[in-house]
C-alpha positions as a LaTeX table, in Angstrom:
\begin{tabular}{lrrr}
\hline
Residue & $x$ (\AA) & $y$ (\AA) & $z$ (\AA) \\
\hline
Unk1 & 27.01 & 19.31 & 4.36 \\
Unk2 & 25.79 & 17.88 & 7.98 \\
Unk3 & 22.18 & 17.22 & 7.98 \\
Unk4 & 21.92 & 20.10 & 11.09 \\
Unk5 & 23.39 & 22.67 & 8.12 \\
Unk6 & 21.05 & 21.87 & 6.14 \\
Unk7 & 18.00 & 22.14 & 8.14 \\
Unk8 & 19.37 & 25.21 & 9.28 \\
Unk9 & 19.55 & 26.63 & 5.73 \\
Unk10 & 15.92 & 26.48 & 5.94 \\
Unk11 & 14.96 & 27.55 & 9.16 \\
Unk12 & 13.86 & 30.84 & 8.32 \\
Unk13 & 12.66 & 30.64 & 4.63 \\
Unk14 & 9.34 & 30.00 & 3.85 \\
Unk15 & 8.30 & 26.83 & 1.71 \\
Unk16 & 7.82 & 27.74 & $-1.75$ \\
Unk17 & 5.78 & 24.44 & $-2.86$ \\
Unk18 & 4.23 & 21.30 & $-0.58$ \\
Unk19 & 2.47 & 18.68 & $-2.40$ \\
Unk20 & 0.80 & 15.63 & $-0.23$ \\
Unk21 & $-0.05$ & 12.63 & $-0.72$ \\
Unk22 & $-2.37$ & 10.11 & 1.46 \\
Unk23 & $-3.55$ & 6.86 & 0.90 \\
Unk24 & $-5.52$ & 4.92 & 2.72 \\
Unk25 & $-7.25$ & 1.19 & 2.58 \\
Unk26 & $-10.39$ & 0.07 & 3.81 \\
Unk27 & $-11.34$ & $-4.14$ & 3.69 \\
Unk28 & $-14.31$ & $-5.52$ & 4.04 \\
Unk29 & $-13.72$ & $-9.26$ & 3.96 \\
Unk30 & $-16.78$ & $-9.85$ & 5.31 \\
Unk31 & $-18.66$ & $-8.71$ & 2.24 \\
Unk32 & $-19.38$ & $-10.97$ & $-1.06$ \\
Unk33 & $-17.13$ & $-10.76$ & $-3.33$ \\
Unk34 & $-14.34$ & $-9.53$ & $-0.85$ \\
Unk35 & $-13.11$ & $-6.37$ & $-1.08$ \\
Unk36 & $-11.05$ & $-3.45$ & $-0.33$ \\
Unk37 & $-11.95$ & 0.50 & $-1.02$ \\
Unk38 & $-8.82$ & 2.59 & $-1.54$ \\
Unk39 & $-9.01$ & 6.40 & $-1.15$ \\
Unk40 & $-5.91$ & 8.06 & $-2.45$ \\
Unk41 & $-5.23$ & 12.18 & $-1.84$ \\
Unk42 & $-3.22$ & 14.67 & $-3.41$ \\
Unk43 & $-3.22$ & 18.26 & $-2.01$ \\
Unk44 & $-1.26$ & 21.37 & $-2.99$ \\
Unk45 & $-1.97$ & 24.76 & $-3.93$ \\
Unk46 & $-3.57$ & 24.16 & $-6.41$ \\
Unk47 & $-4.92$ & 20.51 & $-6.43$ \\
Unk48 & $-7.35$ & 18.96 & $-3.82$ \\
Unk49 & $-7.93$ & 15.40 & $-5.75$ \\
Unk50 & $-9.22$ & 12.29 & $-4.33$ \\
Unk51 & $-9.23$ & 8.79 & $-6.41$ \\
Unk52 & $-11.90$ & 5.88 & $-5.23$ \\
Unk53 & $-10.86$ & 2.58 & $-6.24$ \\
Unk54 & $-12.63$ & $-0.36$ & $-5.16$ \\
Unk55 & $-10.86$ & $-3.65$ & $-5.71$ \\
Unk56 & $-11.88$ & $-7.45$ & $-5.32$ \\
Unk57 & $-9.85$ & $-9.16$ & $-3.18$ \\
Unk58 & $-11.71$ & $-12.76$ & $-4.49$ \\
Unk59 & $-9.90$ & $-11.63$ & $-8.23$ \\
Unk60 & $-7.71$ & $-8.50$ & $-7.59$ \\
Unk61 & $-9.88$ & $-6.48$ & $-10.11$ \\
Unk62 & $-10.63$ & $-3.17$ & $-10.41$ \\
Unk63 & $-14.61$ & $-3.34$ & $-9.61$ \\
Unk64 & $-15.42$ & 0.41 & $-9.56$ \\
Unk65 & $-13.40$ & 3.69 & $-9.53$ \\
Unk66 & $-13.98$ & 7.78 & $-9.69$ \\
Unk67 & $-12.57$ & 10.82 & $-8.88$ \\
Unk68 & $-13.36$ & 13.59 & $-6.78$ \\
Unk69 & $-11.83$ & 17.21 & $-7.45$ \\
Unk70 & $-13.03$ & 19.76 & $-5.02$ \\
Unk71 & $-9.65$ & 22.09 & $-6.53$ \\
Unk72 & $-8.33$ & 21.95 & $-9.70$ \\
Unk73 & $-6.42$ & 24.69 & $-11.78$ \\
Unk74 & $-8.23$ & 24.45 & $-14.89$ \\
Unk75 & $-12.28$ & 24.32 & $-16.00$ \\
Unk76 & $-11.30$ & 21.59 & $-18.43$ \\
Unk77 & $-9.73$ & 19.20 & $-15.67$ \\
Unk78 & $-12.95$ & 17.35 & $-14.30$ \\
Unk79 & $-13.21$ & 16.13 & $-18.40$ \\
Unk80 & $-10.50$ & 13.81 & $-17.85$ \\
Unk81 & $-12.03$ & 11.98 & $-15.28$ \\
Unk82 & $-14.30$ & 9.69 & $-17.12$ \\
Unk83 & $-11.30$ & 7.99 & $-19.35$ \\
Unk84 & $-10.33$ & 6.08 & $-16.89$ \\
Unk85 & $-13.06$ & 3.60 & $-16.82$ \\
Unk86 & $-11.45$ & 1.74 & $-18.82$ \\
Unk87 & $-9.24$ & 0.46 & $-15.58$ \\
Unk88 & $-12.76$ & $-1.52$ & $-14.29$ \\
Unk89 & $-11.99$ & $-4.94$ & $-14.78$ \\
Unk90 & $-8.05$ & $-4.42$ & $-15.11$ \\
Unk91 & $-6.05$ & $-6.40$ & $-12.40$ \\
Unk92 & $-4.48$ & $-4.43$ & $-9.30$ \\
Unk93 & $-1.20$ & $-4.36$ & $-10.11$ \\
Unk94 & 1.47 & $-1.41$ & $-9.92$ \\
Unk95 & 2.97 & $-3.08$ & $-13.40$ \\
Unk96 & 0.01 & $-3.58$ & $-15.11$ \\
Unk97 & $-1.55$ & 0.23 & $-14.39$ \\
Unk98 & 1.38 & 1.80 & $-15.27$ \\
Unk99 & 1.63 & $-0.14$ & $-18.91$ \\
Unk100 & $-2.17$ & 1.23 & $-19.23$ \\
Unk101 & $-2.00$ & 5.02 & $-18.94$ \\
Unk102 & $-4.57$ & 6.36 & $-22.05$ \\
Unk103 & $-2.80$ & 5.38 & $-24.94$ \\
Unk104 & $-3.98$ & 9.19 & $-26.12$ \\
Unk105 & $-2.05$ & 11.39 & $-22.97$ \\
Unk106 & $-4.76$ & 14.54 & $-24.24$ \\
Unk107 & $-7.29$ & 12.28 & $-22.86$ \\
Unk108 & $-6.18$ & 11.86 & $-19.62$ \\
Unk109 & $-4.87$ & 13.90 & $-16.27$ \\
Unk110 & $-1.20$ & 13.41 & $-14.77$ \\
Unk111 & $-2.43$ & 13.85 & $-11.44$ \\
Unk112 & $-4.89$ & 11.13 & $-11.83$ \\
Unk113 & $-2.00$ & 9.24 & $-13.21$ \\
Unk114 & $-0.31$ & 9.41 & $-9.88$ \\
Unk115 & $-3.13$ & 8.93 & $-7.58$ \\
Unk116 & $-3.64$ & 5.64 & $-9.41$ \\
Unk117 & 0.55 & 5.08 & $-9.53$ \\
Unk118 & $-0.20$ & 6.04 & $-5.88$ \\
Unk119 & $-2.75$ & 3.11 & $-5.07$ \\
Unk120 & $-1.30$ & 0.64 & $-6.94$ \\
Unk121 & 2.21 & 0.74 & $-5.35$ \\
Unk122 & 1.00 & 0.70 & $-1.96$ \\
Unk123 & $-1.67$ & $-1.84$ & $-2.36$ \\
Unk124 & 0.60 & $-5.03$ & $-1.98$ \\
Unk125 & 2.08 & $-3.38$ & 1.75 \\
Unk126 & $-1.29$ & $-2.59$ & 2.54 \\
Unk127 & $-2.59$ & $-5.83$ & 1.82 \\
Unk128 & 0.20 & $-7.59$ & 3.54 \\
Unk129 & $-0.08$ & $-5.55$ & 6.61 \\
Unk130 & $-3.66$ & $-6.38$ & 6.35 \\
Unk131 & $-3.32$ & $-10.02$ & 6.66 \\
Unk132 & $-0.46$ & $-9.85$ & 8.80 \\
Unk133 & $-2.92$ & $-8.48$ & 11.85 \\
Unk134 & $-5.18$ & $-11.75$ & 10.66 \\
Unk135 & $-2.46$ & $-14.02$ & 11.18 \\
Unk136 & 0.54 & $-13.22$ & 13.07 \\
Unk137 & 0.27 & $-14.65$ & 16.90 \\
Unk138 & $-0.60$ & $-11.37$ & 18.78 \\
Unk139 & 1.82 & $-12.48$ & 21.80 \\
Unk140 & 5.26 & $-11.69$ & 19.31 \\
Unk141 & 3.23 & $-8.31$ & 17.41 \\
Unk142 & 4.45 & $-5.29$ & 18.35 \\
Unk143 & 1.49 & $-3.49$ & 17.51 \\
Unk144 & $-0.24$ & $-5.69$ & 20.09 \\
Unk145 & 1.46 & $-4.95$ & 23.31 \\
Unk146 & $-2.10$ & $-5.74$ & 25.29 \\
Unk147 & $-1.47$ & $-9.57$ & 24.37 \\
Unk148 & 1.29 & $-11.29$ & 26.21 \\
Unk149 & 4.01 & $-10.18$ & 27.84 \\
Unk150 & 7.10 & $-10.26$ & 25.76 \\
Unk151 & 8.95 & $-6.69$ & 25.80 \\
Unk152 & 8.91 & $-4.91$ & 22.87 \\
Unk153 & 12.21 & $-5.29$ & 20.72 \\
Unk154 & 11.77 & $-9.11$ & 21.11 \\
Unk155 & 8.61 & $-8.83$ & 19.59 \\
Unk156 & 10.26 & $-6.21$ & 16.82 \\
Unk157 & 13.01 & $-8.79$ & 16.34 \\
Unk158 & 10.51 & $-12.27$ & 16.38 \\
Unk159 & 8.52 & $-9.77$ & 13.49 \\
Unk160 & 11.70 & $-9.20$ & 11.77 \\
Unk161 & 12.79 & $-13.04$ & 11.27 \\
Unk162 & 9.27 & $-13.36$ & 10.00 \\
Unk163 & 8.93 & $-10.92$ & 7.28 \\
Unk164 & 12.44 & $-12.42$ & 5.98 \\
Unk165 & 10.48 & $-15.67$ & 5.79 \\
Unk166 & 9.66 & $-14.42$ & 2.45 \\
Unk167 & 12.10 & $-14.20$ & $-0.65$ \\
Unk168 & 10.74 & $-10.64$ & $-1.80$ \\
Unk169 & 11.37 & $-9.03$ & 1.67 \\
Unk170 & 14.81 & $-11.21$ & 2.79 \\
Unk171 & 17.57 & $-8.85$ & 1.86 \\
Unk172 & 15.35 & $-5.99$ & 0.38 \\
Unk173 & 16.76 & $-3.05$ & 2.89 \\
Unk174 & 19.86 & $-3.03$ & 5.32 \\
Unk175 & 17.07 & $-3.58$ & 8.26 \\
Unk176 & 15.36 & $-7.33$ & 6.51 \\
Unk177 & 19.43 & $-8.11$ & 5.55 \\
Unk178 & 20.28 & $-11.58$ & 6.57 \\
Unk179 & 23.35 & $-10.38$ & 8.48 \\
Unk180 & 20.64 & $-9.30$ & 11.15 \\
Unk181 & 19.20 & $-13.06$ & 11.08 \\
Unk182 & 19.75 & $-15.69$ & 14.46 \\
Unk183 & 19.20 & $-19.42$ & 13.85 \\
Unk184 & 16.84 & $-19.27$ & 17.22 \\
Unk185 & 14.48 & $-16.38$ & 16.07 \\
Unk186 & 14.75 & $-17.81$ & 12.56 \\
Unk187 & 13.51 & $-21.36$ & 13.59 \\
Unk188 & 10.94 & $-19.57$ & 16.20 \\
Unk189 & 9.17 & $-18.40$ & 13.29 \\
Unk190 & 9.55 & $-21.21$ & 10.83 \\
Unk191 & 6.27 & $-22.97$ & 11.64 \\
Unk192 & 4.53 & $-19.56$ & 10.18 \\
Unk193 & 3.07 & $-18.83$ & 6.83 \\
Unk194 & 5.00 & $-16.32$ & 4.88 \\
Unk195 & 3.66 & $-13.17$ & 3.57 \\
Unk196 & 3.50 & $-14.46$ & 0.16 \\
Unk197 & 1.95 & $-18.02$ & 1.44 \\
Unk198 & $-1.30$ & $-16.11$ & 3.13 \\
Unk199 & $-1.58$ & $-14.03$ & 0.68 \\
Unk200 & $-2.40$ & $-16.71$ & $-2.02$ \\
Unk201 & $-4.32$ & $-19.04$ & 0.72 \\
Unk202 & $-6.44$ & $-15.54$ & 1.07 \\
Unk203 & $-6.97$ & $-15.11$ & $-2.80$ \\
Unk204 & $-7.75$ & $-18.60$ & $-3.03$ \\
Unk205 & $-9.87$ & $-18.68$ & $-0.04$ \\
Unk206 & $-11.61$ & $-15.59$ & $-1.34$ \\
Unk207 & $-12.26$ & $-17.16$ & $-4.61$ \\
Unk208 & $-13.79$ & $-20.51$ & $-3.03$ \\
Unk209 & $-10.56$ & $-22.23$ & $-4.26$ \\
Unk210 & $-9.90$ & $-25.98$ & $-2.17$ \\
\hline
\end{tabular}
């Protein structure tokens, strides 16, 4: 079916169900230890749920985290909250959360589950993003179109060549596929850090590391 049948099928049918999620990522590097304050949303008819996580970016632990329900379907949901305090001190890491769900499921909430799924997944492209802006020479960002003069899909392509720098990116998607790749853009590039390089000069900076 052609993708204009289908939205066509729906065109004059009201939607039955729309969940949403948002997550968004606050840093203060500035602050001691380092640290970043995640705020992850899910809305839908019947949920309006909001998980605080506060994370240190010096360790990449959990330092605080709570919930906020202003809708829930049930009196007994807002009981669940308080078992997850046992995440304070975990590590922020999509792996690690998801291997430490309450061992007793009655104990916990599946919604919180996926905020905290949610957070965790996004917190590595978030991060990277984040240092990216630090880093990257603003006359090749795209995002930064005030600096320099270069025309925009040279900058797209020069950011391209330098998120395949790194070895979990190169080859991840059709667009980062090394058949895209030019020796000139490629060497352009080479004198940068990788994503994965800043990020563990950054934890090691954070943590006073030399």
């Amino acid at each position: 079916m052609a993708l204009s049948q289908l939205k066509q099928k729906i065109r004059y049918k009201d939607c039955g169900f729309q969940r949403r999620y948002e997550s968004r990522y606050y840093w203060f590097p500035e602050e001691s230890p380092p640290s970043c304050l995640i705020e992850v949303s899910q809305r839908d008819p019947y949920h309006d749920m909001t998980l605080y996580m506060l994370v240190n970016l010096a360790t990449m632990k959990i330092m605080d985290l709570d919930v906020e329900e202003d809708r829930v379907p049930y009196e007994t949901c807002p009981h669940a909250i308080k078992t997850y305090s046992y995440l304070i001190g975990e590590d922020i890491s999509y792996n690690k959360i998801m291997r430490k769900f309450p061992e007793d499921k009655t104990m916990g909430c599946l919604h919180i589950n996926e905020l905290l799924q949610n957070a965790a997944q996004s917190f590595s492209s978030a991060y990277a993003f984040f240092l990216k802006e630090r880093n990257f020479p603003p006359e090749w960002d795209e995002y930064r179109m005030y600096q320099g003069d270069l025309d925009p899909k040279s900058r797209r392509e020069i950011g391209r060549h330098w998120w395949m720098k790194d070895k979990g990116v190169r080859n991840s998607c059709y667009s980062f596929s090394d058949r895209h790749e030019t020796p000139e853009l490629k060497q352009q590039v080479k004198p940068l850090d990788s994503i994965t390089s800043l990020m563990v000069k950054e934890f090691r900076s954070a943590r006073g590391d030399r």
